[in-house]
N, C-alpha and C positions, 0 to 999 in steps of 0.2 A: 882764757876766756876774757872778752874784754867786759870792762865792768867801768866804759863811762859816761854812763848815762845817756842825762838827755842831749847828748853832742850826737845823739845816730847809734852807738852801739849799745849792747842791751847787757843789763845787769845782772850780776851772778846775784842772786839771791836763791837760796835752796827752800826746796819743800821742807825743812825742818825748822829752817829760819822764819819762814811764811807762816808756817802752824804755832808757832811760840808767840808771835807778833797777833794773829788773829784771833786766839783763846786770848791773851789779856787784854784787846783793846774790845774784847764783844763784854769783859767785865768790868772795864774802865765805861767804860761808852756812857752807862745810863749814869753815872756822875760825872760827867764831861768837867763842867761849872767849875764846880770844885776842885777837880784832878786840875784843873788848868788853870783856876787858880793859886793853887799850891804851887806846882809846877812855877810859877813867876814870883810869887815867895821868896821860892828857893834859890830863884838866878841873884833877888834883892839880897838875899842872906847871905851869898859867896861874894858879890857884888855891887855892892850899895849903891856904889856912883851910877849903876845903870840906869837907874830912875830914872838919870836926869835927861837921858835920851828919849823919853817917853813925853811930849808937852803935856798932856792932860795930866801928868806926873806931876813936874817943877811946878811951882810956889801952890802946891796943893795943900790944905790945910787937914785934909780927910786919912783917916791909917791909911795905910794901902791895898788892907785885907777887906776894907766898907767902900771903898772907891768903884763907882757901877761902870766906868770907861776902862778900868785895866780887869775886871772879873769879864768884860765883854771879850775884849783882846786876848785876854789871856786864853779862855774859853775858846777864840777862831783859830788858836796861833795851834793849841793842843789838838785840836778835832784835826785840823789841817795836816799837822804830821804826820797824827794815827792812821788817819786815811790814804795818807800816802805811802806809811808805810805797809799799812792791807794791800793794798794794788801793785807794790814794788812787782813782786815775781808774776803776775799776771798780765802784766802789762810789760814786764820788763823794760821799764824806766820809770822817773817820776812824774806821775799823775795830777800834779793841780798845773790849773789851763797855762799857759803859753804867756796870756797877759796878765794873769796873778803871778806869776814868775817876775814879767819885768817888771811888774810895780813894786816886790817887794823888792831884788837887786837893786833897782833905783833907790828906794826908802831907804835900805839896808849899807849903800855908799851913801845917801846924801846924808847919813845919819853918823857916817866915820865906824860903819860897824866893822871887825876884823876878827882873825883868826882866835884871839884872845876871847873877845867875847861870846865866838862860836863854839868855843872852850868851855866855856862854864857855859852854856846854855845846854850842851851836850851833857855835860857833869849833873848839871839841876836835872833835866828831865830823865834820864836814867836813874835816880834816885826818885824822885815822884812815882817815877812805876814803881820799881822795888817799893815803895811805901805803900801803893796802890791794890799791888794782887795780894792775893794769899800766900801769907811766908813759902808754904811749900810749892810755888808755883815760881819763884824769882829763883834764876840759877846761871850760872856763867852762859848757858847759849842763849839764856832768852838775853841776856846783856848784849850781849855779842848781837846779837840779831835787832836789835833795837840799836845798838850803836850805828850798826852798817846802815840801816833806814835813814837811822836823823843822817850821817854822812853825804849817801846820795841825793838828801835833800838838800845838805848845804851846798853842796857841788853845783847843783842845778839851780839854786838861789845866787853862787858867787858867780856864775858864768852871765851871772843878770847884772852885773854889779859896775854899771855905767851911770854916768851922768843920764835924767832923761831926757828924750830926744825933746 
C-alpha cells in the first residue's frame, strides 16, 4: 500500500486507527484551549530553547502559561492536527488547504525547524492526549494511531519546506 500522502498516493490509515483518533478528539474537542495549550507546555518542558523560535515568545516578560499569542497558537496548531488527523482515512491524505501547507513549510524552514524538533513535538503531543482522555481510553493503538496522523502531517508540512517563493 502506498502510504505517501499528499505526493498523490493515498494513506494507509485503518478503520481502527480512524475510530481511536475520532472518540478522543470528539472528547478533547470541547477543551481545545487548554488541551493546546498544554500540549506547547509540554514541547517548552522537553525543550526550552523552542520558545525562542516563537517571536511573540523572545524578550516576553509574561509566564508562558498567561501569554494570549501562544494559548491562540497553540489552540490553531492542536485543532489543526486533530482535524487532520479525523479526515486522514476519509480522504486519504492530509486535509488542511494546499496554501496553509506552504505557509507553514515556508515558516517551519524559515524558522530552521527540523527532524529533531518534529521529535519532540510528536513526544509532547502524544503525551497531552494520554493526559487528555480517560486512563482507560489511552492504549498502545490509540498511540500508534495518533503517531501515524501527526507523521503524515509532518510529511506533508516537510514536503512544504522551501524558502517562499
Amino acid at each position: 500500500m502506498a502510504n505517501n500522502g499528499p505526493s498523490g498516493g493515498a494513506v494507509s490509515f485503518s478503520e481502527e486507527q480512524e475510530a481511536l483518533v475520532l472518540k478522543s478528539w470528539a472528547i478533547m474537542k470541547k477543551d481545545s484551549a487548554n488541551i493546546g495549550l498544554r500540549f506547547f507546555l509540554k514541547i517548552f518542558e522537553v525543550a526550552p530553547s523552542a520558545s525562542q523560535m516563537f517571536s511573540f515568545l523572545r524578550n516576553s516578560d509574561v509566564p508562558l502559561e498567561k501569554n494570549p499569542k501562544l494559548k491562540t497558537h497553540a489552540m490553531s496548531v492542536f485543532v489543526m492536527t486533530c482535524e487532520a488527523a479525523a479526515q486522514l482515512r476519509k480522504a486519504g491524505k492530509v486535509t488542511v488547504r494546499d496554501t496553509t501547507l506552504k505557509r507553514l513549510g515556508a515558516t517551519h524552514f524559515k524558522y530552521g525547524v527540523g527532524d529533531a524538533h518534529f521529535e519532540v513535538t510528536r513526544f509532547a503531543l502524544l503525551e497531552t492526549i494520554k493526559e487528555a482522555v480517560p486512563a482507560d481510553m489511552w492504549s498502545p493503538e490509540m498511540k500508534s494511531s495518533w503517531g501515524e496522523a501527526y507523521d503524515q502531517l509532518v510529511a506533508a508540512i516537510k514536503q512544504e519546506m522551501k524558502p517562499a517563493a
